[in-house]
N, C-alpha and C positions, 0 to 999 in steps of 0.2 A: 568119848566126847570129841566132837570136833568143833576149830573156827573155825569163825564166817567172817572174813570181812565185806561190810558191808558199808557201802557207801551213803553216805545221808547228806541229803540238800539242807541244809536248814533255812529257816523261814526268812532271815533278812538275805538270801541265797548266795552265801558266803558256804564252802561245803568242807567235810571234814572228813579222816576215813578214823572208824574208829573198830580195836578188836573187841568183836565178843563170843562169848562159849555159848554155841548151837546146840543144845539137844532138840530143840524140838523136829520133828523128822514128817507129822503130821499137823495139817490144822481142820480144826469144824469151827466154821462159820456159821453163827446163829443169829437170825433178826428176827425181833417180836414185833410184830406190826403196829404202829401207833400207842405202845403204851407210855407212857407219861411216866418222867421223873421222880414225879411228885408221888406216884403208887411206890415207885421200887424203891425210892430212900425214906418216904416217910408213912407208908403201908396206906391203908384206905382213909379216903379223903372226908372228914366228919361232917361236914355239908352234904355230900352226895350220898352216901351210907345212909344219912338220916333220912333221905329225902323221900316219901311218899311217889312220887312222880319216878324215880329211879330206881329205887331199893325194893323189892317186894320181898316178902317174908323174912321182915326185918329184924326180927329175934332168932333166926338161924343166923341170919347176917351177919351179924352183933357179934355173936354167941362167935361165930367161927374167924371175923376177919379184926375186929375192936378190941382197943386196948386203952387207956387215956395215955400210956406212955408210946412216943412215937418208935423208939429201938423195937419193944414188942411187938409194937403194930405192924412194925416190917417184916420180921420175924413170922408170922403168924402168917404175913401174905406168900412172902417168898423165903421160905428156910434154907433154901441150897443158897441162896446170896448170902445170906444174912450169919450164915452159920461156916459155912465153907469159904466161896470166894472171897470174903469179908478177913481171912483167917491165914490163907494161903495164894490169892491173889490181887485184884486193883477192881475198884470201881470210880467210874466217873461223871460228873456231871450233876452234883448237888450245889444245885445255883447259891442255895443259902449258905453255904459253907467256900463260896468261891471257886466254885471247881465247874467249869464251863466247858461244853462241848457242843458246838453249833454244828449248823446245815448252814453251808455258802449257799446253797442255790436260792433264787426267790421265792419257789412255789408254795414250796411245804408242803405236799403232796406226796404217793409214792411210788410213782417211775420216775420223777425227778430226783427223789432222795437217793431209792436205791441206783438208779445208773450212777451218781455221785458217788457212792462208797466204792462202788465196784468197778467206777473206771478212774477215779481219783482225782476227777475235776469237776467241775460243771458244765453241762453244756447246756445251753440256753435253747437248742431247738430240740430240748428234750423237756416239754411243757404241757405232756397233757398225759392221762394213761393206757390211750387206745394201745392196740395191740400193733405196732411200727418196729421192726427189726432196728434195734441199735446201732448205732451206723460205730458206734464207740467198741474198743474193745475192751474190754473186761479183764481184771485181775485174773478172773478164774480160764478163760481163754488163754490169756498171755502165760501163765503156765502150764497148762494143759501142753502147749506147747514147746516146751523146754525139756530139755534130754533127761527118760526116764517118769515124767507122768503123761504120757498121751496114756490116757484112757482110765487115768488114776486119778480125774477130777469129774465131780457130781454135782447138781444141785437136787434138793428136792422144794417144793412150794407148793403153799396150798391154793395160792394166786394164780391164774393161769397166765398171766399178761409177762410169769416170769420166761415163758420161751421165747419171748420177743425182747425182752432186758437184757436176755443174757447173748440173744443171739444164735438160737441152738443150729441153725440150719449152716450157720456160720462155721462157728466154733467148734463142733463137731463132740461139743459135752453131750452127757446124756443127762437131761432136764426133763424130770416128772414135777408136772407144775398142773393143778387144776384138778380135773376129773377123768386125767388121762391115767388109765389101765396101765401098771407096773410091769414094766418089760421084761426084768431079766429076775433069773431065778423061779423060773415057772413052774419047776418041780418042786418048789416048796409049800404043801401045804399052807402052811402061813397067808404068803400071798396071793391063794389063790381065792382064799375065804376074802378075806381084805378087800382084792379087786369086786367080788361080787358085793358083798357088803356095800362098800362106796359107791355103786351103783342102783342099790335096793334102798338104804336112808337117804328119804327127800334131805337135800341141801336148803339151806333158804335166803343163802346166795347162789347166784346161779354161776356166778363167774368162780368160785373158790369152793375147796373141797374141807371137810372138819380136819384142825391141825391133829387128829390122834392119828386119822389115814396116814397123813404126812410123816409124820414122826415112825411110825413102825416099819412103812416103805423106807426111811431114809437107814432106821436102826437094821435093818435087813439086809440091806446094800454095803453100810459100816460090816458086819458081820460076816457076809459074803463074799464080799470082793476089797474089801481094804484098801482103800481111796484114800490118798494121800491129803489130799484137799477136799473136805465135803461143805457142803452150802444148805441147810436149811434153814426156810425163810417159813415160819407160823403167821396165821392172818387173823384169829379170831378175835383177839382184843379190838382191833380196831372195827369191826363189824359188830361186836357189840357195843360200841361208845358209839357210833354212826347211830345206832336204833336207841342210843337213851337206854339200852339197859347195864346198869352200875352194877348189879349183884351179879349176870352175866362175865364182864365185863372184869370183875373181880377173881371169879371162879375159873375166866380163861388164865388172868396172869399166876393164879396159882398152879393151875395143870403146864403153865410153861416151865416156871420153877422143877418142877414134878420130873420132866422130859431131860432137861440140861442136868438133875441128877442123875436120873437115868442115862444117861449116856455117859456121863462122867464116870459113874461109875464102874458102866462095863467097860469105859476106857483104862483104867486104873486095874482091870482083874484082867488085862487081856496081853499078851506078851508082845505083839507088835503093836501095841498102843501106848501100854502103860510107861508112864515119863518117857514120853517122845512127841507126848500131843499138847498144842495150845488150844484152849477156847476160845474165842473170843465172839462177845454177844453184844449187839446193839439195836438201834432201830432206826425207822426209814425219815421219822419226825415225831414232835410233839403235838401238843393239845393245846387248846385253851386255856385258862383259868381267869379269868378276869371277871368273869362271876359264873354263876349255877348251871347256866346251859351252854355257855363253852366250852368244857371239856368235850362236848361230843364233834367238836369241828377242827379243823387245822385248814390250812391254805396260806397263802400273801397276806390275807387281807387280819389272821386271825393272829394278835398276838402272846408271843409266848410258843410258839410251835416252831419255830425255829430249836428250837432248845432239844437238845438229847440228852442221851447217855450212853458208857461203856461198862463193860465188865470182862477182865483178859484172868486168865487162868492157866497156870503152863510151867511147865520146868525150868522156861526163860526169862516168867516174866520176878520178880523181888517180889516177897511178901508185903505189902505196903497200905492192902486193906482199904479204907474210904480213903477218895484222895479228897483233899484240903488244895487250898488256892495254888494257883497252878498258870501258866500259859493258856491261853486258850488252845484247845484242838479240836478240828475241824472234822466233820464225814468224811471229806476229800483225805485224808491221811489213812484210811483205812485200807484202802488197795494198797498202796505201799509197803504198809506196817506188816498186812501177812504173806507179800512176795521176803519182805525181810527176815519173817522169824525163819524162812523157809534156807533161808541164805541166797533171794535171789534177789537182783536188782532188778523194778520193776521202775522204768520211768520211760514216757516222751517229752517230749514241749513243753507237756502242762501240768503234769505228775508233780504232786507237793511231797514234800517229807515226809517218812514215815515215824511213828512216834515212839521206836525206840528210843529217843534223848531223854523221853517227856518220861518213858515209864524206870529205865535205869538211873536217872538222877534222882537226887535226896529234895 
């Protein structure tokens, strides 16, 4: 076991050093694109579910996602939260119970969201989602950089616009982001079925690839080459709330559920994994809800989508399960918080505190 001390800004910027016991020695960063609060703490939404216009073959629907009690309804959507992280680590951002986790930036979009988390501030001429190199650096760069991971940090995405977030031509990470062919491990049967696959099933975004490509590329590379810091970012929740379909829409956030045990798992069966890795999962923004056909939007203009969530999992973080009223924490504390569990100090100018205070206090 080693310490870290680790230096933390706190938010009236009055700073503190404080010890703490570092196991964690790896982290995977996960973002689920656009999904709503409102699914992961209180399971499917009984307006949309019912709804003719959203739901089709809504006695599977029923049958598979409905509950009249909300704990099961959750349960039933997402069981690795609900059963696991709920159990042995933190989740955040159940507005009705006081537990708040914003997006500072104004878009509510998502290259503003994710450059947010990932470079730990806002920057306001990051405003649209065209493909423009980051002029910001990134969490996952500024380690990559520091003695002992050059080449033991990854992203993988199903979003293509992620080579330009992260900066790949920059940064020197290796970022499979879209419908770009899996570079490494070429001898592995696996991925070479994969790569053709991905290429043979029509997409019906043209910019983003199906998060199962995603997930088995990134499980492969976890497997293969042992990357200290990995980044998978899934896209398909929010592509199906953009087209109106709920049951869709429902069925991606249970196959995410599905994937973070799956990895968990083989994190936990694997000897340079098991208790030395954090999880930690969020997403780029919220949704709508102010009535029936909001959920399928986000932006400035839309409220409510400011609004996220967390979910941390790790040998660092306290058993603590749903958090209840709290400080607010911010996207922007996310770059921090996993240069922190790592024992590194990530800050410049505008780098906000990381939320170790938030998740080790009572």
């Amino acid at each position: 076991m080693r310490r870290v001390y680790t230096s933390l800004i706190i938010l009236n910027m009055l700073s503190c050093i404080i010890l703490a016991m570092g196991n964690t020695k790896n982290i995977i960063f996960i973002t689920f694109d656009g999904l709503r609060w409102e699914e992961v703490f209180y399971g499917a939404d009984s307006i949309l579910i019912h709804s003719d216009n959203y739901t089709k073959d809504q006695n599977h629907m029923l049958k598979e996602y409905w509950h009249s009690s909300d704990q099961i309804r959750r349960e039933k959507l997402m069981p690795f939260f609900w059963n696991t992280i709920v159990d042995q680590g933190q989740l955040y951002g159940n507005i009705r119970k006081g537990s708040k986790t914003i997006l500072k930036n104004p878009y509510r979009f998502s290259y503003p969201g994710y450059s947010e988390m990932l470079v730990g501030y806002v920057d306001l001429t990051r405003n649209s989602n065209n493909k423009e190199n980051n002029p910001n650096i990134t969490v996952l760069e500024y380690i990559h950089n520091q003695p002992g991971y050059n080449n033991k940090v990854a992203a993988f995405c199903s979003w293509d616009v992620f080579d330009f977030i992260i900066n790949e031509e920059r940064s020197g990470i290796y970022v499979s982001a879209g419908m770009e062919s899996y570079e490494k491990g070429q001898n592995n049967p696996k991925i070479g079925l994969l790569n053709e696959i991905m290429l043979q099933i029509p997409v019906p975004w043209k910019s983003v690839r199906y998060d199962a490509i995603t997930h088995n590329f990134a499980k492969t590379y976890l497997e293969e080459l042992r990357p200290k810091l990995l980044y998978i970012a899934y896209d398909e929740t929010d592509e199906y709330a953009h087209e109106g379909k709920y049951d869709q829409y429902l069925n991606a956030a249970n196959q995410l559920d599905q994937y973070v045990s799956d990895l968990w798992d083989w994190v936990q069966n694997n000897y340079y994994y098991k208790n030395k890795t954090t999880i930690l999962i969020t997403t780029d923004h919220g949704r709508g809800s102010k009535d029936i056909d909001s959920w399928r939007n986000h932006g400035s203009s839309v409220k409510g989508a400011e609004n996220v969530w967390m979910a941390v999992l790790g040998p660092d973080t306290p058993s603590k399960g749903e958090m209840g009223k709290h400080e607010i924490i911010y996207s922007s504390q996310i770059a921090s918080t996993i240069a922190a569990f790592l024992g590194i100090k990530y800050q410049n100018k505008r780098t906000v505190s990381p939320l170790i205070k938030t998740m080790f206090n009572d």
